[in-house]
C-alpha positions as CSV (number, residue, x, y, z in Angstrom):
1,X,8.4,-25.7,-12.7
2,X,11.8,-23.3,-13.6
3,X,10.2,-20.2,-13.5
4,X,12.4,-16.5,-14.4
5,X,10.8,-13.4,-13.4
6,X,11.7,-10.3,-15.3
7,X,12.2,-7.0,-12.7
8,X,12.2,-9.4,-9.7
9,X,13.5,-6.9,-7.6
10,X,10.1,-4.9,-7.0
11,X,7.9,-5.1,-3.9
12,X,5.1,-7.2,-5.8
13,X,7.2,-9.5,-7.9
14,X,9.6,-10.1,-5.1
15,X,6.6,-11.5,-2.9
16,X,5.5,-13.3,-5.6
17,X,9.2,-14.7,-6.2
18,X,9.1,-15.8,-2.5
19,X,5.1,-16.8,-3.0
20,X,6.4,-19.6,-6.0
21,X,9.7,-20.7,-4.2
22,X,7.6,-21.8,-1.0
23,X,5.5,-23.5,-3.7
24,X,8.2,-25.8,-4.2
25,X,9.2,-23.5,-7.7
26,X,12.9,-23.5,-9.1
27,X,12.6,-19.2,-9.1
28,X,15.3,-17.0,-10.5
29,X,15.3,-13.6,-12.2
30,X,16.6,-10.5,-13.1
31,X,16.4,-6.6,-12.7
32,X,18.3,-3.2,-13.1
33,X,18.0,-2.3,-10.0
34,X,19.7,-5.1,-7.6
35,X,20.4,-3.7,-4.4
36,X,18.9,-4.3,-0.6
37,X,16.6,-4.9,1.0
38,X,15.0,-7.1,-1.6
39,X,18.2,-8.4,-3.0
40,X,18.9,-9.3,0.3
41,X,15.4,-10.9,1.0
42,X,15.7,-13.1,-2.6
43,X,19.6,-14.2,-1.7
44,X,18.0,-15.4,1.4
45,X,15.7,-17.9,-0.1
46,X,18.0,-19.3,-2.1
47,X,16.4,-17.2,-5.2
48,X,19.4,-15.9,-7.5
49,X,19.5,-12.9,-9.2
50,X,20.8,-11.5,-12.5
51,X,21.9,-7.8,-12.4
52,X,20.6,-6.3,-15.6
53,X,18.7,-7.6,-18.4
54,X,20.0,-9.6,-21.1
55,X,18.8,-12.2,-23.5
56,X,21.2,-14.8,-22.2
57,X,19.6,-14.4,-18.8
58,X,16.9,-17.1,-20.0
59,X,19.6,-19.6,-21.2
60,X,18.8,-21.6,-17.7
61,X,15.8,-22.6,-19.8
62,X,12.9,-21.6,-17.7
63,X,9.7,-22.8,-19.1
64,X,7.5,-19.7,-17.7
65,X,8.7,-16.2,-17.7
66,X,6.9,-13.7,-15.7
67,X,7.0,-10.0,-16.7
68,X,7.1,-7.3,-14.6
69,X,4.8,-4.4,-15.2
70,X,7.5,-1.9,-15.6
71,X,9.1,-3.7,-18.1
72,X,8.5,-2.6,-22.0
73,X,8.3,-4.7,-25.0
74,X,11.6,-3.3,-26.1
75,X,13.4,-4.4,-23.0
76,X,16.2,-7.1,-24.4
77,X,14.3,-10.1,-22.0
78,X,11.0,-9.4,-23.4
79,X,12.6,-9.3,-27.4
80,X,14.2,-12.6,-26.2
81,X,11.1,-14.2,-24.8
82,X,8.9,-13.9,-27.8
83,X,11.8,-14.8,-30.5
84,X,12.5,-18.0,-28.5
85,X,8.8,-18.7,-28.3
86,X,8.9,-19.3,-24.6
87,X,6.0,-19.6,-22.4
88,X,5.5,-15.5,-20.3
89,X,2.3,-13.9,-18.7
90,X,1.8,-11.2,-15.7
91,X,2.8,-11.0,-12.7
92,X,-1.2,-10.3,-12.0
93,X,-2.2,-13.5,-14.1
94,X,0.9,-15.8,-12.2
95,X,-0.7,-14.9,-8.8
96,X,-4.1,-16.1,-10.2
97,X,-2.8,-19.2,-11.5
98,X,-0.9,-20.6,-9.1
99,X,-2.6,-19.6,-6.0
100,X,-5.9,-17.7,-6.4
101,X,-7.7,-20.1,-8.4
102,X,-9.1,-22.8,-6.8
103,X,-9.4,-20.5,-3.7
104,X,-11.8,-18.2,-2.5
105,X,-10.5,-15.1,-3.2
106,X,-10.4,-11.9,-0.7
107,X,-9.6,-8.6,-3.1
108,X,-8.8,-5.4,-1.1
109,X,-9.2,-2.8,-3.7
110,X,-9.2,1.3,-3.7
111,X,-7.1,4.1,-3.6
112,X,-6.1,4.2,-0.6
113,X,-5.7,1.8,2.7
114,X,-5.2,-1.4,0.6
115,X,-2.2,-2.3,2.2
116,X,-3.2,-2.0,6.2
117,X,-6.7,-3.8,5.0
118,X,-5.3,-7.0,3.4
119,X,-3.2,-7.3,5.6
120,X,-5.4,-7.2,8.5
121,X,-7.5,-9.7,6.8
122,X,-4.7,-11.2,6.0
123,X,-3.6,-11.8,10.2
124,X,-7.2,-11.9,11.3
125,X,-7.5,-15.2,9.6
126,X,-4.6,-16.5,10.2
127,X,-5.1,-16.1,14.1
128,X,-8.6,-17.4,13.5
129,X,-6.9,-20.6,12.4
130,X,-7.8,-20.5,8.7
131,X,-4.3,-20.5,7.3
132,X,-4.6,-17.9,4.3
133,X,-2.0,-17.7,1.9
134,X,-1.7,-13.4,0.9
135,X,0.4,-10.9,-1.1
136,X,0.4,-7.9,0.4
137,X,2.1,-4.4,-1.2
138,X,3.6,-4.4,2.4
139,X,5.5,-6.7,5.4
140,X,3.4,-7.5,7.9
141,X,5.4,-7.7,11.2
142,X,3.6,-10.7,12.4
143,X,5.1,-12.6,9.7
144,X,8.3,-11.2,8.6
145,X,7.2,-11.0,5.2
146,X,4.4,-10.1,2.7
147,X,3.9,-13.1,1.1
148,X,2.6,-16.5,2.5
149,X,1.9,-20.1,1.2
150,X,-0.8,-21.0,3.1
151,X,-2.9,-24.2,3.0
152,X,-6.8,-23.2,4.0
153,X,-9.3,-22.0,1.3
154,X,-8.8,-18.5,1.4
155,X,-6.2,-16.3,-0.4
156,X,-5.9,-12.7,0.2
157,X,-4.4,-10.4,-2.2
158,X,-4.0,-6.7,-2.6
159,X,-6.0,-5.4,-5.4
160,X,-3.8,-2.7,-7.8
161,X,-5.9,-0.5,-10.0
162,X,-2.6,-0.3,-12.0
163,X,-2.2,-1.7,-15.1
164,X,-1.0,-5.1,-15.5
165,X,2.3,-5.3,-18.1
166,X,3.4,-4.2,-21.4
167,X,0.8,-6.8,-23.6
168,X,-2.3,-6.6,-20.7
169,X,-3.2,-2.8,-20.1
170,X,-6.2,-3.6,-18.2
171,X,-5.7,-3.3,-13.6
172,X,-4.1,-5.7,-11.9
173,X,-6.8,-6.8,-9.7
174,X,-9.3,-7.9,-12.9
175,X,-7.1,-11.0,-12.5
176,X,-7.9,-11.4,-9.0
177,X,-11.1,-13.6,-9.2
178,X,-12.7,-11.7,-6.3
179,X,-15.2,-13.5,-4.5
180,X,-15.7,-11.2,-1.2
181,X,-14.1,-7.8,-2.1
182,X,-13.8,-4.7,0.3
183,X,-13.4,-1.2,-1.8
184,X,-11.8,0.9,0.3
185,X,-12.7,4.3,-1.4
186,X,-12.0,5.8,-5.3
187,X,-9.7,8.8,-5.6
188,X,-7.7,10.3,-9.2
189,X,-4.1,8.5,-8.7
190,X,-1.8,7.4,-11.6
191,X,-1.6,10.7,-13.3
192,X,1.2,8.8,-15.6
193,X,-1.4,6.2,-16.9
194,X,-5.3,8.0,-16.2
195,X,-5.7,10.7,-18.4
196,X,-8.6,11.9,-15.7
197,X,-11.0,10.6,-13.1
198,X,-13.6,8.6,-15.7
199,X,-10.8,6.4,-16.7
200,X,-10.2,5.6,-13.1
201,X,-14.1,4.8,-12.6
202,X,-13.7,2.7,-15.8
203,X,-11.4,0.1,-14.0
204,X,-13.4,0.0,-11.2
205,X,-16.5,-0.4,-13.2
206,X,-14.6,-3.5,-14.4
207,X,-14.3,-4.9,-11.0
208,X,-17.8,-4.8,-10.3
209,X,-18.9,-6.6,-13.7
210,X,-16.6,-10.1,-12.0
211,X,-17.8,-10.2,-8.6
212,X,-20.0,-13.5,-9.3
213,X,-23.9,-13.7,-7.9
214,X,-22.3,-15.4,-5.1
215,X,-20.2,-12.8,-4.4
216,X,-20.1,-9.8,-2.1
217,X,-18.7,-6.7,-2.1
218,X,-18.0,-4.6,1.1
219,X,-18.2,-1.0,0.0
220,X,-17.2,2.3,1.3
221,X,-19.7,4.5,1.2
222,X,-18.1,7.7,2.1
223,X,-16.5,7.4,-1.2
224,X,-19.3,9.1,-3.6
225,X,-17.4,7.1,-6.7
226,X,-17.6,4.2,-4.9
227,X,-21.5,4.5,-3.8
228,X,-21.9,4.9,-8.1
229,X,-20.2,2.1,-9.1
230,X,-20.9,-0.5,-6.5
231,X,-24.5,-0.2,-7.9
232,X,-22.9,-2.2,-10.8
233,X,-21.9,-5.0,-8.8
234,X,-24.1,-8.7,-9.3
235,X,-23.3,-10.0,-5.9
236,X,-24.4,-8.9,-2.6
237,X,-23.2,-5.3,-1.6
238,X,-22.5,-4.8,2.3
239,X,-22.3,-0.7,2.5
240,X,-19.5,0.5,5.8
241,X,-18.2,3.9,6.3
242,X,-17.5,6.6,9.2
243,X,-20.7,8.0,7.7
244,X,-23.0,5.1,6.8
245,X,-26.5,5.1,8.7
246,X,-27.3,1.6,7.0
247,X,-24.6,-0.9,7.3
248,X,-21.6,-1.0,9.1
249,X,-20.2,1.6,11.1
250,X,-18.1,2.2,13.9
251,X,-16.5,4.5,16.5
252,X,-13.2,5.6,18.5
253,X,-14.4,5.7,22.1
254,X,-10.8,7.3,23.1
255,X,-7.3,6.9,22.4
256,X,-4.3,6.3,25.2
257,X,-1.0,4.8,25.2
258,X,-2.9,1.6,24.8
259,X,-4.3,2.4,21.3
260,X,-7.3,3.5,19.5
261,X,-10.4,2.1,21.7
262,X,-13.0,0.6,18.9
263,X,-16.8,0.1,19.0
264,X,-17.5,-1.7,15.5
265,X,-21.7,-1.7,15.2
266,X,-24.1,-3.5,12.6
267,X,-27.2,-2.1,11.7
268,X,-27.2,0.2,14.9
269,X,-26.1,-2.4,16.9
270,X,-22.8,-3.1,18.8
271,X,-21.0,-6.0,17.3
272,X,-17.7,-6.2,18.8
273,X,-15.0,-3.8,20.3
274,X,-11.1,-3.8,20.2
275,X,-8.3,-1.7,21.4
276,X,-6.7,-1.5,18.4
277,X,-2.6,-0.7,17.7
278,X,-3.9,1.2,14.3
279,X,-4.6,5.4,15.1
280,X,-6.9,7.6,13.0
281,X,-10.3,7.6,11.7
282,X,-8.8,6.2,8.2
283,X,-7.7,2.7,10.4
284,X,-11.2,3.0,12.3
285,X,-12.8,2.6,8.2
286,X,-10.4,0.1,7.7
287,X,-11.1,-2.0,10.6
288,X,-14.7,-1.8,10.5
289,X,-14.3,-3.1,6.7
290,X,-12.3,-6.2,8.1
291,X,-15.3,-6.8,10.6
292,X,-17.9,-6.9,7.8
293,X,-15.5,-9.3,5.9
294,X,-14.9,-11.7,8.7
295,X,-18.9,-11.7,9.6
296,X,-19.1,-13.2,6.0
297,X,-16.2,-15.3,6.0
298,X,-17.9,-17.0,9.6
299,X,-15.1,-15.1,11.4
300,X,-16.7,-14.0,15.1
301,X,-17.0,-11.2,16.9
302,X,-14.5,-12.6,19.5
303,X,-12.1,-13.9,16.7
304,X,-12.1,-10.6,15.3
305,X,-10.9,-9.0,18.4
306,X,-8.0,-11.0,19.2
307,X,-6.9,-10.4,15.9
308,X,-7.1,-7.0,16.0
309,X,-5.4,-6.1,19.7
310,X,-2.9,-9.0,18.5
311,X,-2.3,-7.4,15.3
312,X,1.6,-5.7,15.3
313,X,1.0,-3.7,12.3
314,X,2.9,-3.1,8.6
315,X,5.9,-1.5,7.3
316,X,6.3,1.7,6.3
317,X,2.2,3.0,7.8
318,X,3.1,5.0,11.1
319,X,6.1,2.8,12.1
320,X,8.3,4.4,14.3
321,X,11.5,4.0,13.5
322,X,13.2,4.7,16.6
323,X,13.3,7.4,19.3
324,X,16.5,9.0,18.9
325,X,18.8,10.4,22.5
326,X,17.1,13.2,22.0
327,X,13.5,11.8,22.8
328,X,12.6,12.9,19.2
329,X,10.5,10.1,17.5
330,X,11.1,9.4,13.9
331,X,8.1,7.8,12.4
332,X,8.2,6.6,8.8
333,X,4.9,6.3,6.4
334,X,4.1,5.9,2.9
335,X,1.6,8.7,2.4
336,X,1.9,10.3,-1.0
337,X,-1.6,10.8,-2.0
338,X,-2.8,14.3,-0.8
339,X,-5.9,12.5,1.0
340,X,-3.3,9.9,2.8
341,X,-0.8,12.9,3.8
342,X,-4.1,14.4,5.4
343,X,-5.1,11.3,7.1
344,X,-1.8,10.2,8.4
345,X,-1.0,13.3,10.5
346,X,-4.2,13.8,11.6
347,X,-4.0,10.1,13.1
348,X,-0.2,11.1,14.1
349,X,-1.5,13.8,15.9
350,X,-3.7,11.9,18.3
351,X,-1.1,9.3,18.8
352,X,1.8,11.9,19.4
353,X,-0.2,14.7,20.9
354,X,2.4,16.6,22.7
355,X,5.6,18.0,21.0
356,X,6.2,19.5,17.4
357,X,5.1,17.3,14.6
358,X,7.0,17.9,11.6
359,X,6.1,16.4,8.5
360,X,8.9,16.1,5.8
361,X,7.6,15.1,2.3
362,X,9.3,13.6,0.0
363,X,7.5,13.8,-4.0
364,X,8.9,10.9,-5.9
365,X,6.0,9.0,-7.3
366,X,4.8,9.0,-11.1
367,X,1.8,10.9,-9.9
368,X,3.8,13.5,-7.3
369,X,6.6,14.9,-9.4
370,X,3.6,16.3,-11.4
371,X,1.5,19.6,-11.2
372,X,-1.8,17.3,-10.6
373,X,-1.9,17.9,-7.2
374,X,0.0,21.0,-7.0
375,X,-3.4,22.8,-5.0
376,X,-4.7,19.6,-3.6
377,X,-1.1,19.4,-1.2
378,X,-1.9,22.8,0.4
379,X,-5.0,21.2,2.0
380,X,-3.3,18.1,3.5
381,X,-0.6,19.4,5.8
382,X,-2.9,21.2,7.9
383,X,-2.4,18.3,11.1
384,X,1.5,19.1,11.5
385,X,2.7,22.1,13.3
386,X,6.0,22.3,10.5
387,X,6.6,21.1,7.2
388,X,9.6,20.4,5.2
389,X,9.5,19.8,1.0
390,X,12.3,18.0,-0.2
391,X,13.3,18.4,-4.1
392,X,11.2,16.1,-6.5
393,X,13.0,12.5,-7.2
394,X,14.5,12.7,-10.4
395,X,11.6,15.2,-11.8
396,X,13.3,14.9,-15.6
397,X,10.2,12.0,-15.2
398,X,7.3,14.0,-15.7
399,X,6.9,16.0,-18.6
400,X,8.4,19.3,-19.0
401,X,5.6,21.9,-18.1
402,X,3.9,19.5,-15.5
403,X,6.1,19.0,-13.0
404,X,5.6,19.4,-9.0
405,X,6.9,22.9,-7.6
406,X,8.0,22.3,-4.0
407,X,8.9,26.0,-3.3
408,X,5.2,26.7,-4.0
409,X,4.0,24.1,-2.4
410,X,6.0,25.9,0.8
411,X,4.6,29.0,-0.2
412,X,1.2,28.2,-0.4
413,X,1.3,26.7,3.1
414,X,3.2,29.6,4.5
415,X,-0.2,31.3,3.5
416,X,-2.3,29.2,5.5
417,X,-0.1,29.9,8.6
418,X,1.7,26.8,8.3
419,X,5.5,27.1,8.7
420,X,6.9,25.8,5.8
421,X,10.1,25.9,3.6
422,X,11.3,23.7,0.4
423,X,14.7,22.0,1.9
424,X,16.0,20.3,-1.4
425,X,18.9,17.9,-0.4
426,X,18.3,15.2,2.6
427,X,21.9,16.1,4.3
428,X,20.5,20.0,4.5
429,X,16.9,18.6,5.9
430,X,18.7,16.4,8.7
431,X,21.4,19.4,9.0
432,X,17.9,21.8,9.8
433,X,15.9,19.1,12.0
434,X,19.1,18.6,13.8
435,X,19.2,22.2,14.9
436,X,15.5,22.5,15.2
437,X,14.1,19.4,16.5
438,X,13.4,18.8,20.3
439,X,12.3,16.5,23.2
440,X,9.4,15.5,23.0
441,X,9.1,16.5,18.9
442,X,8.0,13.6,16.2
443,X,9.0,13.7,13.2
444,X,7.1,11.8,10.0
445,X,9.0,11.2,7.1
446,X,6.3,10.9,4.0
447,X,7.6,8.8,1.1
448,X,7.1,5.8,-1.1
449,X,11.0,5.3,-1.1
450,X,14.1,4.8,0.9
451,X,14.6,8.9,0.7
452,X,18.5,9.0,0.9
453,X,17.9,7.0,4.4
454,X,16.8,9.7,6.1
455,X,15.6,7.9,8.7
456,X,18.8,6.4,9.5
457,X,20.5,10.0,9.1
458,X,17.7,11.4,11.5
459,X,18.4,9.2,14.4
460,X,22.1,9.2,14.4
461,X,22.2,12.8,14.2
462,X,19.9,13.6,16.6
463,X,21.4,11.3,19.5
C-alpha cells in the first residue's frame, strides 16, 4: 500500500514510518521540522521526505494518509486530504491495524516508566525467542531502533495517555487492543490538554473498560489512582509494587559496578534474581512488572534473567554520554516530570556515588513551561548536590500568566540548602560547568529535547 504520513518526522510516527516500510509499505511523508537525527534515520530506509506541508505533497497518490497528532485541521495536508476524499486515520489507529490486531497485544501504560518497561518486554521476549514486533517512545540499544517487524504472536507497544489527532480526542492507547497490560503508576501530566487530575483518571478509566475477561492487567499499587481504577478492569488484575504485601514485589540486595543486584518474589516467595544494568528503585518497579508479565506470557524465571543482565538499556534514561578528559561523566535523561527528576537522581546517586552530581534542567515540554508544577520542582532536586535552571524553551507557548519561573525555581531550592542558580543560555551553563566541574563530578542533563547539544558542548569543553 502508498502510504504518506503527515509530521513524519516525530519519535512515534517515525517508528511507525520505519514499522510500515519493513512491512513491505511504499512510505513517504512530510513535516516542518526536517532535520537529524530522524531525517537521517527515514533517508536511510529509503523513506523520502517533504520539507513543509503542502497540498501537492499527496500528488504521489497515496491511498492512506496518516495524521500526526500535532497536526490541526487547518494544516494545508489535512484541508487537502478531506477535499480530495482520500482515505486518513491516526497514527494510534495505523499501529492497530496493521500490526496489533491479530496479535496479542502487550500495552505499557502510565505516567511514568513506559518507555524502559516496553522496552524491556519488548527485549525479554525477543531473547526468549518469541520474536515480538514493538514501538517503543525510545531506541533500544539492543536493536538500533524503536520499532520492529517481528513475526511471533505478540506485539508490544507503548501506551500514550495523550490524545490521538485532530478528529479522535480520546488517548492513544484506547486503540491499542490490550490484552496483558502493565500500568505503571497515574500522575497529573499534560497540563496543555487535562484541565485537572479527574480528566486524567477518565482516560485511564477508559483503559480498564477494554481489557477483555481474558485479559489481565498488571497494576501498580503504589499508585493510589491506579489501586482506584484497576478495580474497573474485567480481566484478571495482578497487583506489584515496592510496597505490595500481596502480589508481586521485589528488592535491591546491593548495587556495585556490576549493577543493581535484584530479588523479584511472588506471593512472599523468591521467584527469580538478576543483576540488572537499570539503577533505582523506579527500575526495581519496572522490572518486577516485566516479571509478572513474562510469568503470564509463559516466560520463565530463567528466561527472564538472561534478559534482564543481557538487556543494554534505552536512549535518553541514564545513558552516559561520555566521560569527558576531565573524568567528569555526562549523563543524559529524559526526566521532566517532577516525580521522574526525583527518581532519576536518586538512582544517579547510587550509581555515581562519589563526586558532585549536578543536575541541569532544562523546561521545554507543554506541561514544564507552565506554573503547574512551579512548587512540586522544589521537592525533586533534593538527590543532586548542585542544580542548574536553564531558560524555558520558547515559553511564548504557555499562556501568558502561567508560565514556569526558573529564577524561583533556583530560589526556592536555594532555601532548602540546595545550591542553585537559573543559567539561561546553554553556552553560559557549559561556560559555568566548565569552570566548576571536576574529576570525579557527573553531570545529568534533564530534558525531553536535544537542549542546544549540550551534551556535545559539555564534553568538548571539559576535555
Amino acid at each position: 500500500m502508498k502510504i504518506h504520513i503527515t509530521a513524519i518526522c516525530g519519535t512515534a510516527m517515525g517508528s511507525l514510518a520505519g514499522l510500515l516500510k519493513q512491512a513491505g509499505h511504499e512510505v513517504r511523508g512530510s513535516d516542518a521540522g526536517v532535520y537529524p537525527p530522524m531525517s537521517d534515520q527515514l533517508a536511510a530506509q529509503g523513506i523520502e521526505i517533504f520539507d513543509g506541508y503542502r497540498a501537492e505533497n499527496l500528488d504521489w497518490g497515496p491511498e492512506l494518509v496518516v495524521i500526526g497528532n500535532a497536526v490541526t485541521k487547518d494544516n494545508p495536508e489535512s484541508v487537502a486530504v478531506r477535499e480530495r476524499g482520500l482515505d486518513y486515520t491516526s497514527g494510534a489507529e495505523a499501529i492497530r491495524r496493521f500490526f496489533i490486531h491479530g496479535k496479542h497485544s502487550v500495552v505499557v501504560a502510565g505516567t511514568h516508566g513506559k518507555s524502559t518497561t516496553s522496552a524491556l518486554m519488548a527485549w525479554l521476549l525477543e531473547s526468549a525467542g518469541r520474536d515480538p514486533g514493538f514501538l517503543v517512545g525510545a531506541v533500544l540499544r539492543n536493536f538500533g531502533t524503536s520499532f520492529k517487524h517481528g513475526s511471533g504472536d505478540h506485539f508490544v507497544v507503548e501506551g500514550d495517555e495523550y490524545d490521538t489527532a485532530y478528529f479522535d480526542k480520546e488517548a492513544k492507547f484506547l486503540h491499542y487492543e490490550p490484552r496483558t497490560t502493565i500500568l505503571t503508576s497515574i500522575e497529573f501530566d499534560h497540563a496543555d490538554i487535562f484541565a485537572d487530575i479527574g480528566a486524567v483518571r477518565r482516560e485511564f478509566e477508559k483503559l480498564m473498560a477494554i481489557i477483555p475477561a481474558g485479559g489481565a492487567l498488571i497494576a501498580c499499587q503504589d499508585y493510589a489512582l491506579v489501586r482506584e481504577v484497576s478495580k474497573q478492569c474485567g480481566g484478571q488484575v495482578t497487583p506489584y509494587g515496592l510496597s505490595c504485601e500481596a502480589g508481586w514485589t521485589g528488592k535491591i540486595t546491593k548495587a556495585d559496578e556490576r549493577g543493581a543486584h535484584l530479588e523479584i518474589l511472588r506471593d512472599g516467595n523468591l521467584w527469580g534474581r538478576a543483576v540488572s544494568p537499570l539503577y533505582g528503585e523506579h527500575n526495581l518497579s519496572n522490572q518486577i512488572a516485566t516479571a509478572a508479565a513474562c510469568e503470564r506470557l509463559g516466560i520463565t524465571a530463567e528466561e527472564w534473567r538472561t534478559g534482564i543482565e543481557s538487556f543494554e538499556g534505552v536512549k535518553r534514561r541514564q545513558e552516559i554520554r561520555g566521560v569527558s578528559v576531565r573524568g567528569v561523566t555526562i549523563v543524559d535523561d529524559f526526566a521532566h516530570h517532577p516525580t521522574a527528576v526525583r527518581l532519576t537522581l536518586e538512582a544517579l546517586r547510587t550509581r555515581h556515588p562519589k563526586g558532585t552530581l549536578w543536575a541541569v534542567f532544562e523546561p521545554r515540554t507543554n506541561t514544564t513551561r507552565r506554573a503547574v508544577f512551579q512548587k512540586d520542582y522544589a521537592g525533586s532536586f533534593g538527590g543532586a548536590d548542585e542544580v542548574i535552571i536553564a531558560g524555558v524553551e520558547r515559553p511564548e507557548k504557555a499562556p501568558e500568566g502561567d508560565r514556569f519561573d526558573p529564577g524561583k525555581l533556583a530560589a526556592d531550592l536555594a532555601e532548602r540548602g540546595i545550591p542553585a542558580r537559573c543559567i539561561p543560555d546553554v553556552g553560559q551553563i557549559v561556560e559555568y560547568l566548565k569552570e566548576h566541574a571536576a574529576p570525579g563530578d557527573t553531570v545529568a542533563v534533564l530534558s525531553n529535547g536535544g537542549f542546544g547539544g549540550i551534551h556535545e558542548k559539555l564534553l568538548e569543553a571539559l576535555d
